[in-house]
C-alpha positions as CSV (number, residue, x, y, z in Angstrom):
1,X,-3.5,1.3,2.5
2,X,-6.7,-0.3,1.6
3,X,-8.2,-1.5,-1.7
4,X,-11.4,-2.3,-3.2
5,X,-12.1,-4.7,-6.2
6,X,-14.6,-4.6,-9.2
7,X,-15.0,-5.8,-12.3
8,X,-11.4,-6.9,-12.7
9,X,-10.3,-3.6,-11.4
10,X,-8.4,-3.3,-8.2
11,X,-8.6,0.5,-6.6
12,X,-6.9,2.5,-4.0
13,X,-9.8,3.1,-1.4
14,X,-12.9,1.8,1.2
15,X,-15.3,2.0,-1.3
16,X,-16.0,-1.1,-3.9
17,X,-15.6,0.4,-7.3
18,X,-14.0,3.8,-6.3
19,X,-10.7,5.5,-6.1
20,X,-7.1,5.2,-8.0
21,X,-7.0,2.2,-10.2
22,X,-4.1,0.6,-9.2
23,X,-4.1,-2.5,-11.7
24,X,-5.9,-5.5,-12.8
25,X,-6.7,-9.3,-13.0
26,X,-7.8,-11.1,-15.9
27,X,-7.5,-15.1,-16.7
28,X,-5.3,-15.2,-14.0
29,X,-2.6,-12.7,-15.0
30,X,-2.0,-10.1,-12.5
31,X,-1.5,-6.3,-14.6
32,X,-0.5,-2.9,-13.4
33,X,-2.5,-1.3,-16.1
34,X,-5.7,0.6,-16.2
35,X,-7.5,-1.3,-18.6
36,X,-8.7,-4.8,-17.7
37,X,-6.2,-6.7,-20.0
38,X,-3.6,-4.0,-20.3
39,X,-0.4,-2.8,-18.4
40,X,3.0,-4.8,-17.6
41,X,2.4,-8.1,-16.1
42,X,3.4,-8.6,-12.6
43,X,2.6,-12.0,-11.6
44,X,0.1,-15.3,-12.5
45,X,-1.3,-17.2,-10.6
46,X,-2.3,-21.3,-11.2
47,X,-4.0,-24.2,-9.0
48,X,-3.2,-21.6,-6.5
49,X,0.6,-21.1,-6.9
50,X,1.9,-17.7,-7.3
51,X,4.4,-17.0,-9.9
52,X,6.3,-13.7,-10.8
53,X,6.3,-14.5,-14.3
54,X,4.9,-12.9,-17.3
55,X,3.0,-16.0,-18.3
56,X,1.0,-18.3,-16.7
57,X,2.7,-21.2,-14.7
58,X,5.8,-19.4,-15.5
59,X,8.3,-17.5,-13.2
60,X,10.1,-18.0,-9.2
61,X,7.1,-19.3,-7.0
62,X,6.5,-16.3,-4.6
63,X,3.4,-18.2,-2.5
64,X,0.8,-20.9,-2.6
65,X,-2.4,-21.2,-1.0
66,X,-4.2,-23.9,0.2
67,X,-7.4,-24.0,2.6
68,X,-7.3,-21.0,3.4
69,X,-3.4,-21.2,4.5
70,X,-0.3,-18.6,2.8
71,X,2.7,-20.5,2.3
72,X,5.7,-19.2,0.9
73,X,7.4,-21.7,-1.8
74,X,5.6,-22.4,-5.5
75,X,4.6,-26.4,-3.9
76,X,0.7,-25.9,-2.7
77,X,0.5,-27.1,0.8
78,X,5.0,-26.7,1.3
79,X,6.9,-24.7,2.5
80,X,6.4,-22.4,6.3
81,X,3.2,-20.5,6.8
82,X,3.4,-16.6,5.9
83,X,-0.8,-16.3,7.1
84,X,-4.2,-16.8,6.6
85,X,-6.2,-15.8,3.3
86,X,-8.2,-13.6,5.4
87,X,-4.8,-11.6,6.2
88,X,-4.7,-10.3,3.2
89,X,-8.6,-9.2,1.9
90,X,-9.6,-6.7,-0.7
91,X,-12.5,-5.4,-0.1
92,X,-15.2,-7.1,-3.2
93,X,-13.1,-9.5,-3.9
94,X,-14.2,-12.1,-1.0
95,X,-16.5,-14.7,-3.4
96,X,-12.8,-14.5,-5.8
97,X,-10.5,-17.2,-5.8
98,X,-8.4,-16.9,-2.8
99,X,-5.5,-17.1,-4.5
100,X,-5.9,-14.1,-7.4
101,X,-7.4,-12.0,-3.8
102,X,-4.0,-13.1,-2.1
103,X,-2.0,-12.2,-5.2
104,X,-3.7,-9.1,-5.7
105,X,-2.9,-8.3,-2.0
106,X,1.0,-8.8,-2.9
107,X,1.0,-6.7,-5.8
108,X,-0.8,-4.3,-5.2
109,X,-1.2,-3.6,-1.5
110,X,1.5,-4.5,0.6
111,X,4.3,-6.9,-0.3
112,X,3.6,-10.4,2.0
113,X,7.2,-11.9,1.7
């Protein structure tokens, strides 16, 4: 599957700003609603540390990213590699974070560990 990103938004699709919403980003909390803002929280992310929790810096450490390296563990710059950031793009979202695109990725796409 492939997704887009706009506007907070995260489709289902090719093309930036179309398809099936399939959730959404805001102040680093990732959502499964559709509605920027809105929907049940599935993950945050912080100083780019992936957390499963409902608020941010909270939860088990899924991932952390650091130069453009995916590690598994909640330490940035520990644990073994899963990838590169570029493993894992949504289309629109290159100039976000790497991090919230990485996180997005998991949650929405395809799950990386």
């Amino acid at each position: 599957m492939s997704a887009n990103f706009k506007d907070g938004m995260i489709r289902e699709g090719n093309f930036v700003g179309t398809g099936k919403t399939l959730g959404n980003i805001k102040e680093g909390i990732v959502r499964d609603g559709i509605v920027i803002g809105s929907g049940k929280t599935l993950g945050n992310i912080k100083d780019g540390a992936v957390r499963d929790g409902i608020v941010i810096g909270s939860g088990n450490g899924l991932f952390n990213i650091r130069n453009g390296i995916v590690k598994k563990g909640s330490i940035v710059g520990g644990g073994n590699q899963i990838g590169k950031v570029n493993d894992f793009a949504i289309k629109g979202m290159e100039k976000e974070q790497e991090a919230e695109m990485v996180a997005c990725y998991h949650f929405f796409v395809k799950k990386i560990i």
